[in-house]
N, C-alpha and C positions, 0 to 999 in steps of 0.2 A: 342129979347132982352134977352129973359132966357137964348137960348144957347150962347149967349155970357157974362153972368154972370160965364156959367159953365165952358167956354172956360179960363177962365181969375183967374179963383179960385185960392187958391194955395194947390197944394198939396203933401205939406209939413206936412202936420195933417194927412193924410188919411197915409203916408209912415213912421211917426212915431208910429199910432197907428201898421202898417202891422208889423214893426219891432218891436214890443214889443210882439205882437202874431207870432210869429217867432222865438223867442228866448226862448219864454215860450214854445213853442212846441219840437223844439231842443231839450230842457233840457229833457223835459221827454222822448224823444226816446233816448235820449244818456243813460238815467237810466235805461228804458226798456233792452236795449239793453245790457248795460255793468255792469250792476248791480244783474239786475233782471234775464238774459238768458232768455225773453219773448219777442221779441221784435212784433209792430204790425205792422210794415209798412217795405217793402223791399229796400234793400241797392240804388237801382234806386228814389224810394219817397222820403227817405232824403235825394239825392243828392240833388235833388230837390230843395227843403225848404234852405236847407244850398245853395246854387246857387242862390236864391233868395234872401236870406240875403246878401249875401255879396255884392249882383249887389245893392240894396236898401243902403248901407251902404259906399258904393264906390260913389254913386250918391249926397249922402247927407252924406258929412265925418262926419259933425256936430255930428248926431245920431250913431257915433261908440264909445262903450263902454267897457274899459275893461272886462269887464263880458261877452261879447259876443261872444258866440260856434266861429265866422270864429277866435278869437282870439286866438285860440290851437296851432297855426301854429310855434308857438316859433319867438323870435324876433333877436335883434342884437347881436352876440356872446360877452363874457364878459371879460376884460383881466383878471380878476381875480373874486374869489368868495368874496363879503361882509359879516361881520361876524356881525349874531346876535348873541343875549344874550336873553337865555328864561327869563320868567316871575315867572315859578316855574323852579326848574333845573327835568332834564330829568334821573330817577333813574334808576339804572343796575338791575336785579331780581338777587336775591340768586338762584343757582341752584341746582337742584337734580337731579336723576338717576334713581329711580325707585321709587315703589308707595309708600314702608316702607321709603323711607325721603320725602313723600308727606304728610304720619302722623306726623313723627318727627321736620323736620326743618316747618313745615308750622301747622299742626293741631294742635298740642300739645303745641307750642311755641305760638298761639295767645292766646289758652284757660288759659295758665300760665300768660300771658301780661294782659289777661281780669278779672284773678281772678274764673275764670269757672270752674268747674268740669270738669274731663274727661269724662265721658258719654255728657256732654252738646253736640247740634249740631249745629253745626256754617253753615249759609247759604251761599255758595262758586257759585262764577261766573267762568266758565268753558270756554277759548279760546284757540285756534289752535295756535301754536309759527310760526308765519309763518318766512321764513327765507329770509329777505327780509332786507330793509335801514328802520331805523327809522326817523319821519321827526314829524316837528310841523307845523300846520297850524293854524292860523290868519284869521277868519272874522271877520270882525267891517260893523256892520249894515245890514248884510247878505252876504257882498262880501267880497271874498278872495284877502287880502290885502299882506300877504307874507308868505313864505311858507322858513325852514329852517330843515338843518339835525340835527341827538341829537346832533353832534360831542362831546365836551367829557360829555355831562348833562347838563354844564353849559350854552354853546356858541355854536354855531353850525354857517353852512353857509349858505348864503340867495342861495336859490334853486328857489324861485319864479317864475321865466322866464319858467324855467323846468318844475317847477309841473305845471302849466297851461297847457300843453301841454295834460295831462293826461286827457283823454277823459271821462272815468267811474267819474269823479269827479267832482262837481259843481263848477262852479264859482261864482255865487250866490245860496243861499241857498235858498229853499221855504218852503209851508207850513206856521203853526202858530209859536205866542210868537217867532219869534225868536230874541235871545240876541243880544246887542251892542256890545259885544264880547265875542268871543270865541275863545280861544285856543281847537284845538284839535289835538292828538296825533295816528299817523297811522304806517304802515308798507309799503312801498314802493316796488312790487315785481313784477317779470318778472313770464310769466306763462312756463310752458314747451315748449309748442310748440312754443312760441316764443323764448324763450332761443335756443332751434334746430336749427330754423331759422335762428334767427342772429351769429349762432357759424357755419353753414353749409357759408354765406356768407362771414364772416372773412375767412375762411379756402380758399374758392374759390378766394378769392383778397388778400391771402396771408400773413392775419395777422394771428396771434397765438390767438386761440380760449379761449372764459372765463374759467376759469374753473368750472363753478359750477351757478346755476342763480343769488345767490344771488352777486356772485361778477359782473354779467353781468347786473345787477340794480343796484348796487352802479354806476359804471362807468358809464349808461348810464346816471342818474341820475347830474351825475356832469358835463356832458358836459359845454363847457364854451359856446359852438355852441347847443342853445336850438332846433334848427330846428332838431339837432341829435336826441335829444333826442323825437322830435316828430315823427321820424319817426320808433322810436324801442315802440311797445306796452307795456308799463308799466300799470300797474294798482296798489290800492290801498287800505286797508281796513282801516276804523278810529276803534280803541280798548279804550281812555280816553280822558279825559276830562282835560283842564290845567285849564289855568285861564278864569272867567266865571262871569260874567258883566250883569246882565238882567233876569236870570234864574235861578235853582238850582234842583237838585237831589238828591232824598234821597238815592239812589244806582246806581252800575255799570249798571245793570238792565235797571234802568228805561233810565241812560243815551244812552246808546246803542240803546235802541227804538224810544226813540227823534229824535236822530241824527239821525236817517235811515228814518225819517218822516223829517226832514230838508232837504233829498236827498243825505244826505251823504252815503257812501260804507261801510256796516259794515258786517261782514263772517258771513252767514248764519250757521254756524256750532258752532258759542256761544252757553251754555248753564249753565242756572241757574239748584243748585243743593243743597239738602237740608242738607247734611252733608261731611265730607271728605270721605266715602264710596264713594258716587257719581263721586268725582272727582276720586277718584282713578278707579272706572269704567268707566268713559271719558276715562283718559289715554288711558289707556288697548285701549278702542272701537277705539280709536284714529288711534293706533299703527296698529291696525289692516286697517284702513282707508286708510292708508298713504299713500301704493302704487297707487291706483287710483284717488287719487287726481288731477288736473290739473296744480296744484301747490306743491313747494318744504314745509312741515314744516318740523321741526325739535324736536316738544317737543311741549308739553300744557304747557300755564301758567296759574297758577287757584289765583283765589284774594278773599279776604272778601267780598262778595257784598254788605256790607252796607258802606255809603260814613262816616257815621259818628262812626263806628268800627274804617275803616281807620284813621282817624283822632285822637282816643284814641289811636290807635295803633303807628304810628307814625312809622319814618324810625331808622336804626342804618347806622352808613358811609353812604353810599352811594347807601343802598338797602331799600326798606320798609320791613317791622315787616309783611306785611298783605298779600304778594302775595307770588311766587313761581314761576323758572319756571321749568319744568320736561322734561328732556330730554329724547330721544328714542338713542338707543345704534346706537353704529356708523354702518354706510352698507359698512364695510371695510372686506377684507378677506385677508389672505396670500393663494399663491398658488405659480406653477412653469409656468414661461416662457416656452414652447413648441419649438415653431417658432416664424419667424417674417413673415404675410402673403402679399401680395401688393395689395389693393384699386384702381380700377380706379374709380372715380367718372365721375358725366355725362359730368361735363367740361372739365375733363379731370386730374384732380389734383388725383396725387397718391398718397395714404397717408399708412403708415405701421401700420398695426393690430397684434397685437399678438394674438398668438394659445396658451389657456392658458389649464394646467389641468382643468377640472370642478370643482369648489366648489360652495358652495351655499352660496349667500351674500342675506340676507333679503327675505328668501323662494323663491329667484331664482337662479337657476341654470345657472353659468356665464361661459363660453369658450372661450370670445375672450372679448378682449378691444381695445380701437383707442389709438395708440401713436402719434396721431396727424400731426407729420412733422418728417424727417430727423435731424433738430435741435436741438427739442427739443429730442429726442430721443440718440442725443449726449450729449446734456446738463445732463442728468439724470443718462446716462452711460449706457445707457439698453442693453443688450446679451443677445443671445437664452441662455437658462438653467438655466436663474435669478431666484434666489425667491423674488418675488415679491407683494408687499402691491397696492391690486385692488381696487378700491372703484366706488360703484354706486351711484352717485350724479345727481342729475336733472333727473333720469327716461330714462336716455340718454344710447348709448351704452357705458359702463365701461369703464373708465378710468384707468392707471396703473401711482399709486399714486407716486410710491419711490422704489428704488430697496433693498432688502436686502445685502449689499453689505458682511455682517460679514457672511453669510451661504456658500459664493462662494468655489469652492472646486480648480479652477484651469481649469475648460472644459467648463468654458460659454466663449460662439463665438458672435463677435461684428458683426453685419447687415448692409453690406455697401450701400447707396443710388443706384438705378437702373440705369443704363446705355440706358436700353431700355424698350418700353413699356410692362410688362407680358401678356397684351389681343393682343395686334397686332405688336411690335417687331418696334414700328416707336421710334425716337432718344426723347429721355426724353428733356426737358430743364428746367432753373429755370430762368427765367427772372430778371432781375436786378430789385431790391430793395423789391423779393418776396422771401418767407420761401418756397413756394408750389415747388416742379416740377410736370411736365408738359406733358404731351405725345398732342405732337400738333396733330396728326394722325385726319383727318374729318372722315375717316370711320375706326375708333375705334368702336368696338364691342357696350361697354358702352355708347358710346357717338352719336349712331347712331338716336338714338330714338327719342333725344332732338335737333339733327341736320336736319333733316326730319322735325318734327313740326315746327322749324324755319325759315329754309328753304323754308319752303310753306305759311306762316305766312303773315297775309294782308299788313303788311309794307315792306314784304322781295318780294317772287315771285307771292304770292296773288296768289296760285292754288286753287280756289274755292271747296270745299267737301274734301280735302282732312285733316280730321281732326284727331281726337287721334282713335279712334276707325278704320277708313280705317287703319292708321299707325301701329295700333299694329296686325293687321290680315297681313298685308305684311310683317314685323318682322318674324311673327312666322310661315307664309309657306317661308320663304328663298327667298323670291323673290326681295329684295333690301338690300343691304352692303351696299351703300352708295348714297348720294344724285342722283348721274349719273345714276343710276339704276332706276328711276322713269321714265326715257325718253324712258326705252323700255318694259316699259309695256305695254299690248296686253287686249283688250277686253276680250278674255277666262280667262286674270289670273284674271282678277275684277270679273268674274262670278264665281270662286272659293270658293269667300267670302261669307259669314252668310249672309242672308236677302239682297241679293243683284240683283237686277232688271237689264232689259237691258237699261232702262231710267238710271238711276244712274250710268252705268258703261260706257256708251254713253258719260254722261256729265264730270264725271272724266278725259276721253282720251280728250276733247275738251280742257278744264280748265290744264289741263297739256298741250296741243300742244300751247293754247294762251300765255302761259309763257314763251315759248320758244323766243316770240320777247317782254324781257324786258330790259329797260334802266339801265343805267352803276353803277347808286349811290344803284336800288335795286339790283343787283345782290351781287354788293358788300356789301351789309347788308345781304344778303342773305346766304353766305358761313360763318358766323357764327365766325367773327374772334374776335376774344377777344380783350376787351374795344372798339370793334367799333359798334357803335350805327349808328341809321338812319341821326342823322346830322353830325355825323363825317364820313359815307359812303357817303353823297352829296358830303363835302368841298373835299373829294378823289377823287371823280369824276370830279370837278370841277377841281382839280387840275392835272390830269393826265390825262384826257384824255380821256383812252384806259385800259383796261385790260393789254395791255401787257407791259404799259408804267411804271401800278402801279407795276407787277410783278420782273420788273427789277430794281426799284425804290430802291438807299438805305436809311439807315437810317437819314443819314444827310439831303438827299431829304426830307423824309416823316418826319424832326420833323420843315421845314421851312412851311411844310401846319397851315396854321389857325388853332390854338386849337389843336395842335397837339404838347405832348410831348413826352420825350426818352422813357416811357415807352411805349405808345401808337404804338409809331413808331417803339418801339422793338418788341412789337408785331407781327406787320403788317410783318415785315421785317420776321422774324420768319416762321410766317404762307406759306408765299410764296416762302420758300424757304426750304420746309419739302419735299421731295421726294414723299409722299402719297398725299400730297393737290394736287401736281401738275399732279397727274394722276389722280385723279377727276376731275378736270377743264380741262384736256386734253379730257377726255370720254365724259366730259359733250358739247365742244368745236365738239365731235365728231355725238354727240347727236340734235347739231344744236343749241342749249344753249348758245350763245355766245354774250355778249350784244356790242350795235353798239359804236363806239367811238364819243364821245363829243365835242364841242367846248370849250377848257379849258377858265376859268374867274379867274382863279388869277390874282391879280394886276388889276383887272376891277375898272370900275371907282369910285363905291363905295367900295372899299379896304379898312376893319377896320374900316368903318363907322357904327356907333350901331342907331338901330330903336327900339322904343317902339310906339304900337299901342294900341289905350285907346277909352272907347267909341264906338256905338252901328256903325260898316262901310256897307255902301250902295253900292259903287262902286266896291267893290272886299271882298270876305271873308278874311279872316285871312292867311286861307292855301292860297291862292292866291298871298297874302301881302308879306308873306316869299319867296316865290318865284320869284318874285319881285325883291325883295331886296338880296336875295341870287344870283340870275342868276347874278347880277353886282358885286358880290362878298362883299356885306355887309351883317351884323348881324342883327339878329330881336333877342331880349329878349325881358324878360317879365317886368323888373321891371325899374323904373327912378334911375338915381343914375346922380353922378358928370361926368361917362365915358359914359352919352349917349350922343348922335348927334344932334337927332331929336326926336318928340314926334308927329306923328300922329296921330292927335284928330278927333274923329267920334262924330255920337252925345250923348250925355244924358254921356260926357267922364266924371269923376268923381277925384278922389284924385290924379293918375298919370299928371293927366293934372295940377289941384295945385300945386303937388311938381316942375313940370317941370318949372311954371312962379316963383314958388320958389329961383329954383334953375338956374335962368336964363337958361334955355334950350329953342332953337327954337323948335317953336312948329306951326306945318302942316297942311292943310286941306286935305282933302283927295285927290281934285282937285291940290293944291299946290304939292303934294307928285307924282303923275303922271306928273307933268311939271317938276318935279326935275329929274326926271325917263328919261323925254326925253332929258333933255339938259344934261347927263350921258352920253347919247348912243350918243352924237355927237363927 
């Protein structure tokens, strides 16, 4: 009788409690982690917990809460931003330039507004200007309820969607006392190395790069597509306080430590200081800081630290009487255009650098800058022998700002885009509706390293050991140019290498000979061609066959495949018809590397049919599922929507299953879905 009291229980109480210690755990590795740089548990552990949340939260939708970490994910894009209206308006600082208008416009000007002596010392809060989007945030009752930009002080636009996404940030608040509401005031800003990142990707897909981080956080910040925005790491530090319902502060001070005990993000680099001496030694210690920051600033701003100073003090227009902010001199140089140099990068995108004379912008010594593209390089008017306005922004390599066009004498020479590639002499291209060109070349010098690693890569030829270390010991004794060259390596050249056994060099010749007999979709992922991923190299193989089918294959062929458009298929089309690719695939062909040809499933019987699978399946995995459903030529995705088919439900299946009887969608058993399968293949 007991165990079936316990059989029958509900537990719905034990999966509410699990998800509330789930999210309370979350919260704090997300602080650890993004706040603190302490984190205690490894990126695998909180996959974890967040993997268990969502499956807990999927199973019982009931218990899903705005506030909840899997909610970061950004939702449905917006056709437009909604415009708030702050509560208090959002004021500009007065700015200054060096430390003598840090006494003047700011010291001297509150001690005159307060009636003080000049010897008096006014207690000043000391913060980094960081240069980033200004944004106001909204909790009511601990949860972040909306989230908007300053836009002009007044009104600004509802960002909400977006800043959820931002991971360092709470969605509810902890800790004690905390108010019914709070307005609070932050800086919205990309780190460097993430600004790298997403400027190194725009460049490789052909968009024209941010200039600078803080305009690569405004933009990403306004996406109207918040998933964008989740997937570029922004981060966030809160500096004020708006309007405030429950609590109160007697200074900037104390606010700041509250707020970072609620879980809020505040720069550890604040600091209270006892007179304008101190700030103006900030400054300075700042200035000196700057270069190795992780982050862009631009300037300190130092305030009254007392809230109720502020408040005697009051603003004029549209700045307050009580703060400041102090800029740091620009990291701009004039120097002279040299040359124009050519860039392969690993993908191949050639980009032109200029050879500049040396000058020294912010105690370093600059010689070369990115002009980004061909383009933008005519858009500017750039020529060897320019003088030229340099600047180093984001920590990134120099930019060349603006030409001087009044210093030109009549002998600057205009840099016409490359005809061929400078590292291997193979035919440049610019693909249709990209800024980049292109040297399609696979055994490009540059591009050899990242073509090899991919190439052997467990979804491409899956050559087991052959990882970054084997790869760059073969690089650097000459014993591979290009992919084909891996088929005639020899036992003695693997014994050449650093710490290398006859076990290990045994199993590398094995793990390479096994590769030699792989199927048509990996091979085809395998030779590295651009925009083709591992399901757009199945539906090619699906669709053609044979190797030699796709080779001949044109573009009007390759844009009637599934998911496949002009640009895609310009690629493809491209790759296969570069004189160098096709003397790799020849060597490799010659190497015994040649994968077997397929029975094509276009127009199979599930043609354009979409599958979503939801719920714990028994009968077949997932990879199994797709496969499945791909060999007859239909779609598996991941989410329900209006364009799905069917809904194969397993069990313990959760919210996908709802929407689907929602959305009147047939929905399958696992048994139903293999009877569908059979009466396909008749």
């Amino acid at each position: 009788m007991q165990l079936s009291l316990l059989e029958n229980r509900d537990p719905r109480p034990d999966a509410e409690k699990r998800v509330k210690e789930l999210r309370t755990l979350l919260q704090y590795h997300n602080r650890r982690y993004y706040q603190l740089d302490a984190p205690e548990i490894s990126d695998a552990e909180y996959d974890q917990l967040f993997r268990e949340l969502a499956g807990l939260e999927e199973r019982y939708p009931e218990l899903l809460t705005a506030d909840s970490p899997t909610q970061r994910v950004g939702g449905v894009p917006a056709g437009r931003f909604r415009t708030v209206t702050h509560s208090l308006p959002m004021l500009s600082l007065e700015n200054a330039t060096n430390d003598e208008e840090i006494r003047a416009k700011l010291d001297a000007r509150v001690k005159k507004e307060l009636g003080l002596a000049e010897s008096s010392a006014i207690p000043y809060m000391c913060e980094p200007k960081m240069d980033g989007l200004a944004v106001e945030l909204v909790y009511e009752h601990g949860v972040l309820t909306v989230a908007s930009t300053r836009g002009d002080g007044v009104t600004g636009e509802d960002v909400t969607k977006n800043i959820r996404t931002l991971r360092g940030l709470p969605l509810r608040l902890t800790g004690e006392d905390v108010p019914a509401l709070l307005e609070v005031r932050g800086e919205v800003y990309l780190s460097l190395d993430a600004f790298q990142k997403i400027n190194r990707d725009r460049e490789e897909n052909g968009d024209p790069p941010f200039v600078n981080p803080r305009n690569a956080a405004a933009g990403s910040l306004r996406q109207l597509d918040p998933k964008v925005t989740a997937r570029r790491p922004l981060s966030l530090y809160c500096y004020a306080p708006g309007l405030v319902e429950g609590a109160s502060f007697a200074s900037q001070q104390e606010f700041l430590n509250v707020a970072a005990g609620w879980g809020l993000p505040v720069n550890p680099l604040v600091r209270p200081v006892n007179d304008v001496g101190g700030a103006v030694a900030y400054y300075h210690e700042l200035q000196e800081l700057r270069e190795s920051l992780p982050y862009e600033i631009d300037g300190t701003v130092v305030k009254v630290d007392s809230f109720e100073l502020q408040r005697e003090l009051g603003e004029k227009s549209r700045s307050p009487l009580w703060a400041i902010a102090c800029k740091f001199p620009p990291r701009q140089a004039e120097t002279e255009l040299e040359d124009i140099l050519l860039s392969v990068g690993r993908t191949g995108v050639i980009t032109p650098v200029a050879r500049l004379k040396p000058v020294e912008i912010s105690g370093v010594t600059v010689s070369r800058a990115t002009l980004h593209n061909w383009d933008e390089l005519a858009a500017k008017d750039i020529r060897i022998g320019d003088t030229v306005v340099v600047e180093r922004a984001g920590d990134v390599i120099p930019a060349v700002v603006r030409v001087l066009k009044e210093k030109r004498n009549g002998t600057e020479q205009p840099s016409l885009p490359p005809e061929h590639c400078p590292e291997c002499g193979s035919e440049v291209v610019r693909i249709a509706g990209e800024v980049a060109l292109r040297c399609m070349g696979i055994s490009c010098p540059p591009q050899i390293r990242e073509s090899i690693k991919h190439f052997a890569s467990r979804g491409a030829m899956d050559i087991d050991g052959l990882g970054d270390k084997i790869v760059e010991q073969l690089l650097s004794l000459g014993l591979v140019h290009t992919v084909a060259d891996l088929y005639r390596l020899t036992k003695d050249d693997f014994m050449r290498f650093d710490r290398m056994g006859d076990k290990l060099a045994s199993n590398l010749l094995a793990a390479l000979e096994a590769s030699r007999k792989c199927d048509l979709a990996r091979y085809i992922y395998a030779l590295g061609i651009r925009h083709v991923g591992e399901r757009t190299a199945k539906a090619l193989a699906q669709a053609f066959g044979s190797l030699d089918n796709l080779e001949k294959a044109t573009v009007e062929e390759l844009t009637s495949v599934r998911d496949i458009g002009t640009t895609v298929a310009q690629s493809i089309f491209t790759f296969f018809n570069n004189p160098d690719n096709r003397t790799v695939i020849s060597r490799l062909k010659e190497y015994g590397v040649y994968p077997a040809a397929v029975a094509k499933t276009v127009g199979g019987r599930l043609s354009g049919i979409n599958f979503v699978f939801t719920g714990a399946l028994t009968r077949f995995s997932r990879d199994e599922a797709r496969k499945l459903v791909e060999d007859q030529g239909g779609n598996m995705v991941g989410s329900v929507s209006r364009k799905t088919d069917y809904v194969v439900a397993g069990d313990e299946a959760g919210s996908k299953l709802a929407k689907a009887r929602e959305l009147g969608i047939a929905v399958l058993g696992e048994d139903e879905f293999l009877e569908l399968l059979k009466r396909s293949e008749k």
